[in-house]
mmCIF file as gemmi writes it, N, C-alpha and C atoms, coordinates in Angstrom:
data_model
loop_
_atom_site.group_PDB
_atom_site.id
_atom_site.type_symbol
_atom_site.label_atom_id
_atom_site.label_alt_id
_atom_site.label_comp_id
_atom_site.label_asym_id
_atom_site.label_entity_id
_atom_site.label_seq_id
_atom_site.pdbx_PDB_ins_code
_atom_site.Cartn_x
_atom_site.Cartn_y
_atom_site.Cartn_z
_atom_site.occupancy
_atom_site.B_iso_or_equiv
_atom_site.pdbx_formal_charge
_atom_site.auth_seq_id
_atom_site.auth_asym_id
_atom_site.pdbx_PDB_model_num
ATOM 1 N N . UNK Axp A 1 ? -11.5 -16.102 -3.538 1 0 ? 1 A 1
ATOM 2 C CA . UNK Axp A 1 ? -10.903 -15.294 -2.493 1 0 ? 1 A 1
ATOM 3 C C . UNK Axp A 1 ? -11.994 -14.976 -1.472 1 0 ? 1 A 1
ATOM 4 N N . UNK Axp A 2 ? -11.521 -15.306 -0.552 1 0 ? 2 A 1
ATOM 5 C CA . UNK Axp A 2 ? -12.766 -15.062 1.061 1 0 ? 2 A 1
ATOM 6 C C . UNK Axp A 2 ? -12.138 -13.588 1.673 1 0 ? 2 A 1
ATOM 7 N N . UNK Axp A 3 ? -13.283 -12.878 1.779 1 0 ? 3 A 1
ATOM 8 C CA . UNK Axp A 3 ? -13.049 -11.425 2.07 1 0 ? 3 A 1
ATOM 9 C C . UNK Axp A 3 ? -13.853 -10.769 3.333 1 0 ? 3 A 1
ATOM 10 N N . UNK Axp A 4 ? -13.128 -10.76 4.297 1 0 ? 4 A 1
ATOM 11 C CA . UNK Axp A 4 ? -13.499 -10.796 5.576 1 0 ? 4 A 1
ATOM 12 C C . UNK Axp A 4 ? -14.624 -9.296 5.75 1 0 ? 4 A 1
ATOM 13 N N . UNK Axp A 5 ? -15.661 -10.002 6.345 1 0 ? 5 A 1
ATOM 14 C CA . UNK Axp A 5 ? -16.893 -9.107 6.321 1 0 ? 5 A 1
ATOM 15 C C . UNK Axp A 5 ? -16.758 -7.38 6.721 1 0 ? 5 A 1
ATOM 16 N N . UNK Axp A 6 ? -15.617 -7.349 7.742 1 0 ? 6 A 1
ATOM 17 C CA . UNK Axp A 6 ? -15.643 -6.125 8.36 1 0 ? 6 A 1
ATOM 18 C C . UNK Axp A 6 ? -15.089 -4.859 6.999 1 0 ? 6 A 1
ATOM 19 N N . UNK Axp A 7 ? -14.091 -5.23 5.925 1 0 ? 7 A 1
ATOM 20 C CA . UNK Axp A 7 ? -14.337 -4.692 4.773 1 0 ? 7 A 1
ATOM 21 C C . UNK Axp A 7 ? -15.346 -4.728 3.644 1 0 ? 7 A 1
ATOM 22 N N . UNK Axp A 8 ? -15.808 -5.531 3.44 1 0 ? 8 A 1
ATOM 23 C CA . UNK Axp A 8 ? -17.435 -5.323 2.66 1 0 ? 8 A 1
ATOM 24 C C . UNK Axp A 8 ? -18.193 -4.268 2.556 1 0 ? 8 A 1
ATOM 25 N N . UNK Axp A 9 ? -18.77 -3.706 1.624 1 0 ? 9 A 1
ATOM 26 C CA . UNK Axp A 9 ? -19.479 -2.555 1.643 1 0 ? 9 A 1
ATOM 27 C C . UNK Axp A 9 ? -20.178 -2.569 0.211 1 0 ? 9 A 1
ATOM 28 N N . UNK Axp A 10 ? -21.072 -1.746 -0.107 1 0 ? 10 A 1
ATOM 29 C CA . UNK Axp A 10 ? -22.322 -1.489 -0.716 1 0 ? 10 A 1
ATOM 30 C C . UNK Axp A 10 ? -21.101 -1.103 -2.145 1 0 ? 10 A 1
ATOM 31 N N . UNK Axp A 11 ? -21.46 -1.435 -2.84 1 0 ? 11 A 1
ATOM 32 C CA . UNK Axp A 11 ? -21.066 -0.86 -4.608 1 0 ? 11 A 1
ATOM 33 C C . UNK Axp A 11 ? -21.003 0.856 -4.654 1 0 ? 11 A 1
ATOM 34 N N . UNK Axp A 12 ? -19.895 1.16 -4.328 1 0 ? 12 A 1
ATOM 35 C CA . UNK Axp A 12 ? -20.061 2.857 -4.895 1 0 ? 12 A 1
ATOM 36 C C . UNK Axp A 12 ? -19.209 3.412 -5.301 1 0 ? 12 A 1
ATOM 37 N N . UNK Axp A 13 ? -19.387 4.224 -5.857 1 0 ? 13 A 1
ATOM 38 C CA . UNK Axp A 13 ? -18.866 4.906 -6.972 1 0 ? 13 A 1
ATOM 39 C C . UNK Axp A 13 ? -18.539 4.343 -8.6 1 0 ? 13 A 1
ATOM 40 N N . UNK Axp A 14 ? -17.968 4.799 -8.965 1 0 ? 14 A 1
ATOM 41 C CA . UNK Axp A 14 ? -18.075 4.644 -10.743 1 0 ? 14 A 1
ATOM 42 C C . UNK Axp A 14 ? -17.414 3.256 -10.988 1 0 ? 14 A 1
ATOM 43 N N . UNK Axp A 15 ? -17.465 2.604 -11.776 1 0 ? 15 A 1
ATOM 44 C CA . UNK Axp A 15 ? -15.871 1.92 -12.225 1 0 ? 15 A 1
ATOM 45 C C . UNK Axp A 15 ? -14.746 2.333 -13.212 1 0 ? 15 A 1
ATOM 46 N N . UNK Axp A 16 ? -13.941 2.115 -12.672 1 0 ? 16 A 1
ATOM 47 C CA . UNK Axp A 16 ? -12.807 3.456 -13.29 1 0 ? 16 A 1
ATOM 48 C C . UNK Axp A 16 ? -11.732 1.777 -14.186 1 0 ? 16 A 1
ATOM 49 N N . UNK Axp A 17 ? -11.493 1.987 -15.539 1 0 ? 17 A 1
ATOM 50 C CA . UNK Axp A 17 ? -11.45 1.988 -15.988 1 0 ? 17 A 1
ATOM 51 C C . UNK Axp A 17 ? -9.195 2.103 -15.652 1 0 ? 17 A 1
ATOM 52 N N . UNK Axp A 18 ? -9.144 3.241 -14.92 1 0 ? 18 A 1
ATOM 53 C CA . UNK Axp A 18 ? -7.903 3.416 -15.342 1 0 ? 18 A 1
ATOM 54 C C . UNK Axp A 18 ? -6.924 3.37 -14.082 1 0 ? 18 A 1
ATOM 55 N N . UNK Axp A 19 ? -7.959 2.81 -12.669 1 0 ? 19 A 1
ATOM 56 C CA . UNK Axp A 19 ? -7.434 1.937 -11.705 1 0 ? 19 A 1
ATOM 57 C C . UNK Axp A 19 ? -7.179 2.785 -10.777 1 0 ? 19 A 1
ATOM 58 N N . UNK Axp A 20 ? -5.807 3.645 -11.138 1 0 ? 20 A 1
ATOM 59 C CA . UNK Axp A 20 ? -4.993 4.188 -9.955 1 0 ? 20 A 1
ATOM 60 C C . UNK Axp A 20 ? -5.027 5.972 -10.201 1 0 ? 20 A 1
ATOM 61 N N . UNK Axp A 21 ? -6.103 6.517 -10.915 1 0 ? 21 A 1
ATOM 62 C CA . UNK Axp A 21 ? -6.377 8.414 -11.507 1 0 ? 21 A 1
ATOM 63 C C . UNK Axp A 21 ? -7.564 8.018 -11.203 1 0 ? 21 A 1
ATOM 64 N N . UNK Axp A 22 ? -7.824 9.162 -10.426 1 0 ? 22 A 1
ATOM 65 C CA . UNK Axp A 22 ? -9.332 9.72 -9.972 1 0 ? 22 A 1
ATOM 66 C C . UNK Axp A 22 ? -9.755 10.142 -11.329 1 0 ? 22 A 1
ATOM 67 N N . UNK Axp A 23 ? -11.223 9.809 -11.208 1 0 ? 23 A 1
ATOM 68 C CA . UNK Axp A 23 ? -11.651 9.924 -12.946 1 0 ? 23 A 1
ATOM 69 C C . UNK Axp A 23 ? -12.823 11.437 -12.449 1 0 ? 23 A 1
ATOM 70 N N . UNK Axp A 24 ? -12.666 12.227 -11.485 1 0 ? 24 A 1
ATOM 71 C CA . UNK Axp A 24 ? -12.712 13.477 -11.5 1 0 ? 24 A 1
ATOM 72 C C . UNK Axp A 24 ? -11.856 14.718 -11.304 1 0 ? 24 A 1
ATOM 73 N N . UNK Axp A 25 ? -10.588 14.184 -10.592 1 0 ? 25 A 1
ATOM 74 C CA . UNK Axp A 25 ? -9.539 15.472 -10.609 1 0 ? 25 A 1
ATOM 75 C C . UNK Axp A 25 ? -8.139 15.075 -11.422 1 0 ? 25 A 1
ATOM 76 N N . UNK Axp A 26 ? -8.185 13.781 -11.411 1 0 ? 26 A 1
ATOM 77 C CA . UNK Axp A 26 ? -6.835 13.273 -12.016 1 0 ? 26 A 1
ATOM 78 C C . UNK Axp A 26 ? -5.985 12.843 -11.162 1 0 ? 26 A 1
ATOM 79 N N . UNK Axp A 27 ? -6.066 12.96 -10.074 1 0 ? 27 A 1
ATOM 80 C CA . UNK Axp A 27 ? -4.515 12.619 -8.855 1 0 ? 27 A 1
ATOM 81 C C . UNK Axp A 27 ? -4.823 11.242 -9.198 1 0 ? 27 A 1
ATOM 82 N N . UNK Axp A 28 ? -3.133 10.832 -9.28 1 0 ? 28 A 1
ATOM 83 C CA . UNK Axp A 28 ? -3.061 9.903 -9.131 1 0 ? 28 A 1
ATOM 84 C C . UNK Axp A 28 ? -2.641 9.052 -7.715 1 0 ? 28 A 1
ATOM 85 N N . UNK Axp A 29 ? -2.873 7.655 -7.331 1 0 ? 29 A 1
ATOM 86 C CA . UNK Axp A 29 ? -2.255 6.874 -6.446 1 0 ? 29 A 1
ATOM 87 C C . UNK Axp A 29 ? -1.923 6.146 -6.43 1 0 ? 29 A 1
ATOM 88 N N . UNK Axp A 30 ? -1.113 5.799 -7.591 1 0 ? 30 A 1
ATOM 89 C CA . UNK Axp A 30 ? -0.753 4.945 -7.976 1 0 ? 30 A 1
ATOM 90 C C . UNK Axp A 30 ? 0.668 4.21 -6.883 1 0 ? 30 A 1
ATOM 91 N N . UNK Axp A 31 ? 1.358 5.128 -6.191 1 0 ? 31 A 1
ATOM 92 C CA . UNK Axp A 31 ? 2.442 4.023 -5.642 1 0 ? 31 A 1
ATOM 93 C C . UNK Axp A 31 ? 1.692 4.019 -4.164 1 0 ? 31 A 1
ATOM 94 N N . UNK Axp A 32 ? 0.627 4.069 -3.406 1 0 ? 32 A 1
ATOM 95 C CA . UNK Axp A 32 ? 0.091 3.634 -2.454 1 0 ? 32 A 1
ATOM 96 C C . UNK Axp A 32 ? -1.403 3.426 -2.798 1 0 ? 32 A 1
ATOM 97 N N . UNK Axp A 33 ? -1.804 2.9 -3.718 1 0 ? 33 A 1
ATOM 98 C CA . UNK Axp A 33 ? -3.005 2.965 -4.009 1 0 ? 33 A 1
ATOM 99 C C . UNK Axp A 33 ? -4.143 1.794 -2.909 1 0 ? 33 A 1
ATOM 100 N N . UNK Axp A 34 ? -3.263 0.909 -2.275 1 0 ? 34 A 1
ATOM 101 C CA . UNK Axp A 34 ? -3.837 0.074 -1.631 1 0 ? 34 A 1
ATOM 102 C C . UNK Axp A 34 ? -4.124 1.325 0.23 1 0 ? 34 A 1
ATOM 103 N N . UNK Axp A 35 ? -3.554 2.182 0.157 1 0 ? 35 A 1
ATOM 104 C CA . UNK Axp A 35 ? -3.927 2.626 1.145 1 0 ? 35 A 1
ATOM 105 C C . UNK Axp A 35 ? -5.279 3.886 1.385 1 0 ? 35 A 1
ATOM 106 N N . UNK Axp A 36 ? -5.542 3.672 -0.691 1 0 ? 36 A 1
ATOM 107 C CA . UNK Axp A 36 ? -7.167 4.427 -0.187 1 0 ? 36 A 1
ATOM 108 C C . UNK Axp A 36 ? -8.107 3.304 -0.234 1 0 ? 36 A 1
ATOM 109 N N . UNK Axp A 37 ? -8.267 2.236 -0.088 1 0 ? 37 A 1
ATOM 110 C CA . UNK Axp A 37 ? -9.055 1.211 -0.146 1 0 ? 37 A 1
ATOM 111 C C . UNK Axp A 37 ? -10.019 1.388 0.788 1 0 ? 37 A 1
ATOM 112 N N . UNK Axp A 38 ? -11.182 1.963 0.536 1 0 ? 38 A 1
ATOM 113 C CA . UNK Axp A 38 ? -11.947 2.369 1.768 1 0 ? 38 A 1
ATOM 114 C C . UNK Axp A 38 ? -13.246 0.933 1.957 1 0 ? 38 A 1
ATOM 115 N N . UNK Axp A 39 ? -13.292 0.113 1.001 1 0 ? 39 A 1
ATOM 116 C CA . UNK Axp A 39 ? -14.17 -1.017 0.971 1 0 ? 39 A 1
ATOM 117 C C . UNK Axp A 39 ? -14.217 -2.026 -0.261 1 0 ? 39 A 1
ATOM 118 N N . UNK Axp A 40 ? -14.387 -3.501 0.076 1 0 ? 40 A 1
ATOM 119 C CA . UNK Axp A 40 ? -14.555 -4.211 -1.263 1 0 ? 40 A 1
ATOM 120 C C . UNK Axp A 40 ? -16.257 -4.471 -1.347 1 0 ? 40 A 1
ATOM 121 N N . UNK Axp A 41 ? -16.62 -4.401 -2.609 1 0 ? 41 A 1
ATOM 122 C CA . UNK Axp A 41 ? -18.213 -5.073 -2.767 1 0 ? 41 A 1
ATOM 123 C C . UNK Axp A 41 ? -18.408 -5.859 -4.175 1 0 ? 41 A 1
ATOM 124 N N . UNK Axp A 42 ? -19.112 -6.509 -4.027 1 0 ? 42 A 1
ATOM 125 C CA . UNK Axp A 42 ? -19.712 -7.183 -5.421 1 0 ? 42 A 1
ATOM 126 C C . UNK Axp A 42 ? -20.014 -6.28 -5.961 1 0 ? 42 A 1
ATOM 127 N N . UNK Axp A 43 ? -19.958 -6.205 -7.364 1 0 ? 43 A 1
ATOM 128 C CA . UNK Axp A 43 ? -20.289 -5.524 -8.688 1 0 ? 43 A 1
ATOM 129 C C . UNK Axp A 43 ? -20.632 -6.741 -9.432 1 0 ? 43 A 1
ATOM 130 N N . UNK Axp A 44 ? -21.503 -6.068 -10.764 1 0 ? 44 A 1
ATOM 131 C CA . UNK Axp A 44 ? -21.787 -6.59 -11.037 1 0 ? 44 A 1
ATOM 132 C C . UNK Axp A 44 ? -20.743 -7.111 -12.556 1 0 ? 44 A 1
ATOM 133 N N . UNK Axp A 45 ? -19.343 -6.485 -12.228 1 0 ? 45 A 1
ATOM 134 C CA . UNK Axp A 45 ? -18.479 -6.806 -12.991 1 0 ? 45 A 1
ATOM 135 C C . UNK Axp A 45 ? -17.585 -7.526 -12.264 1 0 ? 45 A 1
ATOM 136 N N . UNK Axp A 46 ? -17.547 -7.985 -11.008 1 0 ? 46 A 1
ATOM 137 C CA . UNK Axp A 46 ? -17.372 -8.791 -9.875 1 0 ? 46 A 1
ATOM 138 C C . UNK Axp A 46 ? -16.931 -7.789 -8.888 1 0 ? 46 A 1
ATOM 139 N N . UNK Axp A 47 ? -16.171 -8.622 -8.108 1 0 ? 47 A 1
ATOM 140 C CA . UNK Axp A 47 ? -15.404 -8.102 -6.746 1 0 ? 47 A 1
ATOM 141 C C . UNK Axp A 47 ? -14.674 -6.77 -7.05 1 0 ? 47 A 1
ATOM 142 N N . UNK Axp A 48 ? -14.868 -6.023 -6.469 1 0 ? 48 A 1
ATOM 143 C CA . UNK Axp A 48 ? -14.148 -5.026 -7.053 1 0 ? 48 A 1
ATOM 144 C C . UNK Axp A 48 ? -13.343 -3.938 -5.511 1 0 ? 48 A 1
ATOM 145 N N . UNK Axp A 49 ? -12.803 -3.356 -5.163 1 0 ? 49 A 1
ATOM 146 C CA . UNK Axp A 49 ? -12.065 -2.755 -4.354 1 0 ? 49 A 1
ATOM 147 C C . UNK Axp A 49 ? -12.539 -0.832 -4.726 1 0 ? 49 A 1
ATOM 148 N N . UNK Axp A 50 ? -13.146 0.025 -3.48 1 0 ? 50 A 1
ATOM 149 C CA . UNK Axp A 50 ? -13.739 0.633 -3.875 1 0 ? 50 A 1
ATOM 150 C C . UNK Axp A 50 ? -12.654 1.472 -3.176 1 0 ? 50 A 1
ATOM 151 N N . UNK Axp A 51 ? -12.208 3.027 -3.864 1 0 ? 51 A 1
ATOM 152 C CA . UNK Axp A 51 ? -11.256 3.505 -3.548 1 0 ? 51 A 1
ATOM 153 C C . UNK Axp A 51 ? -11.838 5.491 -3.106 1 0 ? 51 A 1
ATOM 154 N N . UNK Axp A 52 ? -11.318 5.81 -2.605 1 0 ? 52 A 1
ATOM 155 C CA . UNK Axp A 52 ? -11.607 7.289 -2.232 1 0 ? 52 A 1
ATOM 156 C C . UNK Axp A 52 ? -9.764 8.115 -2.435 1 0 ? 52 A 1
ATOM 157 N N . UNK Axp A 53 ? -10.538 9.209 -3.117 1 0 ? 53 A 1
ATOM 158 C CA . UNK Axp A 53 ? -9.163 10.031 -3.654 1 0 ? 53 A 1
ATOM 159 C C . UNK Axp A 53 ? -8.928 10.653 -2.844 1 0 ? 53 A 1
ATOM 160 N N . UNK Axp A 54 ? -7.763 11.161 -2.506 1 0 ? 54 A 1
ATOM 161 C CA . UNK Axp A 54 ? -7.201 11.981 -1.069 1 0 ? 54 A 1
ATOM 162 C C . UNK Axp A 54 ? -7.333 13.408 -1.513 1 0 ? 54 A 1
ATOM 163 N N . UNK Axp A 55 ? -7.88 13.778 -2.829 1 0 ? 55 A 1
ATOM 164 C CA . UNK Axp A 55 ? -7.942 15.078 -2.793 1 0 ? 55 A 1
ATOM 165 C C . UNK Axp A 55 ? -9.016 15.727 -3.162 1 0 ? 55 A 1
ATOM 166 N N . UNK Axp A 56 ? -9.907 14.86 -3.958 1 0 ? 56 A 1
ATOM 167 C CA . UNK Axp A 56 ? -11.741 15.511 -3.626 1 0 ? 56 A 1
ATOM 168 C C . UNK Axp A 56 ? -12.698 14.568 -3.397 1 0 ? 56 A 1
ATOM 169 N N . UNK Axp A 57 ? -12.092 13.537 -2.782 1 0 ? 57 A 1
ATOM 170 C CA . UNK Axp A 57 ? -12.859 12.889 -1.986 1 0 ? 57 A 1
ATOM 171 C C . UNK Axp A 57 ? -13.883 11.868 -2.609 1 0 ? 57 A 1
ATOM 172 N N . UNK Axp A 58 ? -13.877 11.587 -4.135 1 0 ? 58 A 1
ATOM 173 C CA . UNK Axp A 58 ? -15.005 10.639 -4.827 1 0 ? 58 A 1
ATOM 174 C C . UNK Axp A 58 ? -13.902 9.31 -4.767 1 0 ? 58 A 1
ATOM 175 N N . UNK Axp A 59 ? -15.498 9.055 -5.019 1 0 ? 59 A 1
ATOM 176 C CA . UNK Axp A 59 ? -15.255 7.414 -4.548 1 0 ? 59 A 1
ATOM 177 C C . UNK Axp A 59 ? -15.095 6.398 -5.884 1 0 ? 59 A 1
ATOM 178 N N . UNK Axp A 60 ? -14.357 5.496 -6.081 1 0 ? 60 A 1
ATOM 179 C CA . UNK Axp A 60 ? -14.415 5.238 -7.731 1 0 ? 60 A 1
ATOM 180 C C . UNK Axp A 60 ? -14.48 3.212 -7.524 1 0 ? 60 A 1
ATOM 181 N N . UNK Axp A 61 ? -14.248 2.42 -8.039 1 0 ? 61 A 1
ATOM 182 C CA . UNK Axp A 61 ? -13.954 1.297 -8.534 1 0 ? 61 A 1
ATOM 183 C C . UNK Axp A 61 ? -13.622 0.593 -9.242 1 0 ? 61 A 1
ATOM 184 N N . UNK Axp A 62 ? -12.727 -0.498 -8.797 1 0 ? 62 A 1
ATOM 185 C CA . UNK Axp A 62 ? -11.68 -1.578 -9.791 1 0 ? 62 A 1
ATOM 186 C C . UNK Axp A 62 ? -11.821 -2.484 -9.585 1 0 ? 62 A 1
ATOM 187 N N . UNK Axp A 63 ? -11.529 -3.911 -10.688 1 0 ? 63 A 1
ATOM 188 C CA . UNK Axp A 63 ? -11.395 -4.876 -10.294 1 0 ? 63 A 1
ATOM 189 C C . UNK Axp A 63 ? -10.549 -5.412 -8.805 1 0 ? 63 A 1
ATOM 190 N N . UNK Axp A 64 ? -10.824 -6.267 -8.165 1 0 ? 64 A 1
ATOM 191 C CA . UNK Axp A 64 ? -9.95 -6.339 -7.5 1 0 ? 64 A 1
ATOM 192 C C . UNK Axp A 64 ? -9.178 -7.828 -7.13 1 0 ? 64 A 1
ATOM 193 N N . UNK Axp A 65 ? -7.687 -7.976 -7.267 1 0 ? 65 A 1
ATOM 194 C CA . UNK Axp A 65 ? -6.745 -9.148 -7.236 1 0 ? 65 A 1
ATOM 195 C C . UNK Axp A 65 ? -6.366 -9.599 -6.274 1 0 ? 65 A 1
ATOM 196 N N . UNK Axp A 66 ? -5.77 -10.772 -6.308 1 0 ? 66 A 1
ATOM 197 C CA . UNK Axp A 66 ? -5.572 -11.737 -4.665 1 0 ? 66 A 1
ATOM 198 C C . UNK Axp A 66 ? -4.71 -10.679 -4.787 1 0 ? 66 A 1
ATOM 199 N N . UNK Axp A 67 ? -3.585 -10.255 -5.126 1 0 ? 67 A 1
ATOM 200 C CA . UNK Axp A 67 ? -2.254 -9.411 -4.597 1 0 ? 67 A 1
ATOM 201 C C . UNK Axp A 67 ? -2.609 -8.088 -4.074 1 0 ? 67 A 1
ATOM 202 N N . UNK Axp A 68 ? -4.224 -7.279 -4.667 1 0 ? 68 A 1
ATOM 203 C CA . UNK Axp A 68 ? -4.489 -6.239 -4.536 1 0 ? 68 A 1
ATOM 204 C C . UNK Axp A 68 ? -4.924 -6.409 -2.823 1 0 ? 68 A 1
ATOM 205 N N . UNK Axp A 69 ? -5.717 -7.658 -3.081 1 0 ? 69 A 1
ATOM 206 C CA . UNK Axp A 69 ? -6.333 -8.086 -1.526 1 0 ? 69 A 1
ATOM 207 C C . UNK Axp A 69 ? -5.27 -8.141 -0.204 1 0 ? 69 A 1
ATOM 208 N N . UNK Axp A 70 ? -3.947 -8.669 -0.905 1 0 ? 70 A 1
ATOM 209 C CA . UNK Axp A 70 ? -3.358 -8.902 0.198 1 0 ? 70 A 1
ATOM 210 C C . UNK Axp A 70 ? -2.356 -7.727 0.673 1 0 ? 70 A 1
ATOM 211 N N . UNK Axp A 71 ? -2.116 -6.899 -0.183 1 0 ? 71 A 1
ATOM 212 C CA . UNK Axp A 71 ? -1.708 -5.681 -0.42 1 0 ? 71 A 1
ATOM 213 C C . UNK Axp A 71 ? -2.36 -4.922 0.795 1 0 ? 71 A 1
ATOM 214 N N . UNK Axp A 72 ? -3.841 -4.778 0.456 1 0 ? 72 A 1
ATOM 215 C CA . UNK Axp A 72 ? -5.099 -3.852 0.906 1 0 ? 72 A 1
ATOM 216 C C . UNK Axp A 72 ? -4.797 -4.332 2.769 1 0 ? 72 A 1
ATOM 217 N N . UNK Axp A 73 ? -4.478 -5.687 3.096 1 0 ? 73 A 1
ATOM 218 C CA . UNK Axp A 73 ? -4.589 -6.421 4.454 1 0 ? 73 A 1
ATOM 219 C C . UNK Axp A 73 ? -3.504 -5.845 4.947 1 0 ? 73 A 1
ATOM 220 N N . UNK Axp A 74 ? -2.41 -5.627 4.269 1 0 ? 74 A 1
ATOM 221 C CA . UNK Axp A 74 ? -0.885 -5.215 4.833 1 0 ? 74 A 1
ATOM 222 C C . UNK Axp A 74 ? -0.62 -3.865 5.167 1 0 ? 74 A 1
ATOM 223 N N . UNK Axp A 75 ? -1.474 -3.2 4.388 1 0 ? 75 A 1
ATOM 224 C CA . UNK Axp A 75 ? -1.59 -1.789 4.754 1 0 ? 75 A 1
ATOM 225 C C . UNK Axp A 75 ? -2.257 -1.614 6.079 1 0 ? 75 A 1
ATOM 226 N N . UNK Axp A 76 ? -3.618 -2.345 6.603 1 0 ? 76 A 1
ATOM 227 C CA . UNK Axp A 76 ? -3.862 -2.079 7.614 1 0 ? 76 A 1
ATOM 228 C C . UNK Axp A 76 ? -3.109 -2.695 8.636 1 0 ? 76 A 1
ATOM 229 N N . UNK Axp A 77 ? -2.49 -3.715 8.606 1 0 ? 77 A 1
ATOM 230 C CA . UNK Axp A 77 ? -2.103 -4.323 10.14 1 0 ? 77 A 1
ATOM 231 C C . UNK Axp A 77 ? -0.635 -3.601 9.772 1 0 ? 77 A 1
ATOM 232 N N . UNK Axp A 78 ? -0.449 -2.766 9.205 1 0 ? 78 A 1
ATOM 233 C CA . UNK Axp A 78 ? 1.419 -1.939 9.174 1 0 ? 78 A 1
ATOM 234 C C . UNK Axp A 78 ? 0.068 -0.217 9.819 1 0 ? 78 A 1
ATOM 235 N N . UNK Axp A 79 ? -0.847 -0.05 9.494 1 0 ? 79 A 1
ATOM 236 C CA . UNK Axp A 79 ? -1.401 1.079 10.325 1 0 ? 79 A 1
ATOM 237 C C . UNK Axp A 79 ? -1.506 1.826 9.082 1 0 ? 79 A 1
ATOM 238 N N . UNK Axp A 80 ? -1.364 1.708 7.73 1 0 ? 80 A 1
ATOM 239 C CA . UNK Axp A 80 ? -0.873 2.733 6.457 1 0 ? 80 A 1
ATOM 240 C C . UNK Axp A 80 ? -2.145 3.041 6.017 1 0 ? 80 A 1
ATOM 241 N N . UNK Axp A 81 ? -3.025 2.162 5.927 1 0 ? 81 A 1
ATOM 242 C CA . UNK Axp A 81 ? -4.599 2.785 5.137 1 0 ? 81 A 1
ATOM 243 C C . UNK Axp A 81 ? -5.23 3.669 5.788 1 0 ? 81 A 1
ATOM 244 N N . UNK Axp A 82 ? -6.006 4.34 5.108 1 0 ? 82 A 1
ATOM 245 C CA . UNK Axp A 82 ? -6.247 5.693 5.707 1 0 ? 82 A 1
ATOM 246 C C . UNK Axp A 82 ? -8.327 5.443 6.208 1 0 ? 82 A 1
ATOM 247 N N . UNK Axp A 83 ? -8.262 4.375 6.139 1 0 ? 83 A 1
ATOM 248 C CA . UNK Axp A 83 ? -9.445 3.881 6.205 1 0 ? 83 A 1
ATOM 249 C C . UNK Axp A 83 ? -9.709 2.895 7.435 1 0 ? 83 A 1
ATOM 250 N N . UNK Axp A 84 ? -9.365 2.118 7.71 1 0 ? 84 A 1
ATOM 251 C CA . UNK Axp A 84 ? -9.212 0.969 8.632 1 0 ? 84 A 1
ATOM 252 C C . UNK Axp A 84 ? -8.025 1.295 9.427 1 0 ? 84 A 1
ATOM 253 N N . UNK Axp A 85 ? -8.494 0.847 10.736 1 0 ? 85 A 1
ATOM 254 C CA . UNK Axp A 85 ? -7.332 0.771 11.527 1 0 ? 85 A 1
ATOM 255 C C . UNK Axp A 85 ? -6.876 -0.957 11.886 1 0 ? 85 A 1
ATOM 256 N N . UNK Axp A 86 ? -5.641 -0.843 12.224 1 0 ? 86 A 1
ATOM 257 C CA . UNK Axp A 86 ? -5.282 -2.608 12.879 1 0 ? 86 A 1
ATOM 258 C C . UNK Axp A 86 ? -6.024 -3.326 13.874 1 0 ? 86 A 1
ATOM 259 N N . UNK Axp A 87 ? -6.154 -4.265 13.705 1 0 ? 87 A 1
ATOM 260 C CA . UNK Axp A 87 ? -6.896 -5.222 14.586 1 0 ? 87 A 1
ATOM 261 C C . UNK Axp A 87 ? -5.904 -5.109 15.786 1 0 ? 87 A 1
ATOM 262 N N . UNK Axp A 88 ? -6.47 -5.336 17.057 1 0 ? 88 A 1
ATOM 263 C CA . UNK Axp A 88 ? -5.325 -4.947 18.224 1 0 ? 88 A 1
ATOM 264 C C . UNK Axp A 88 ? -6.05 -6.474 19.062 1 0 ? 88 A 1
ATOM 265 N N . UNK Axp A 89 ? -5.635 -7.29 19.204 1 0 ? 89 A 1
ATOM 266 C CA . UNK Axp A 89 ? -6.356 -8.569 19.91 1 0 ? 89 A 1
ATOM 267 C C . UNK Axp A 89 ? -5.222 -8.769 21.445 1 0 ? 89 A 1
């Protein structure tokens, strides 16, 4: 999977284990979870999709899937991620 540079970013936060629950307050995001996608980076457990919780703000990490990827793309060009805005060409 080729992952366009302008999302790329540095490895941060934990790897979470349980994907879509902040592994410090518990909220879950699970039915928009592609819209905290604040960056993907190499790990050293691979590619992983690095996420920020909408309610205290840590930053966590998951594996991340072509569907998660294309998921993560649809949210921004529909305007839904809370991270990226749409490409306007």
């Amino acid at each position: 999977m080729e992952i366009d540079k302008r999302y790329k970013t540095p490895s941060i936060g934990i790897y979470n284990r349980n994907v879509f629950e902040c592994t410090e307050c518990g909220t879950s995001i699970l039915n928009d979870y592609y819209k905290h996608i604040c960056g993907i980076a190499e790990a050293p457990v691979g590619t992983v999709s690095v996420k920020e919780c909408p309610t205290c703000f840590t930053k966590y990490n998951s594996h991340l899937s072509t569907t998660d990827y294309s998921l993560f793309l649809h949210s921004i060009k529909k305007g839904e991620n809370l991270h990226f805005k749409p490409n306007k060409l």
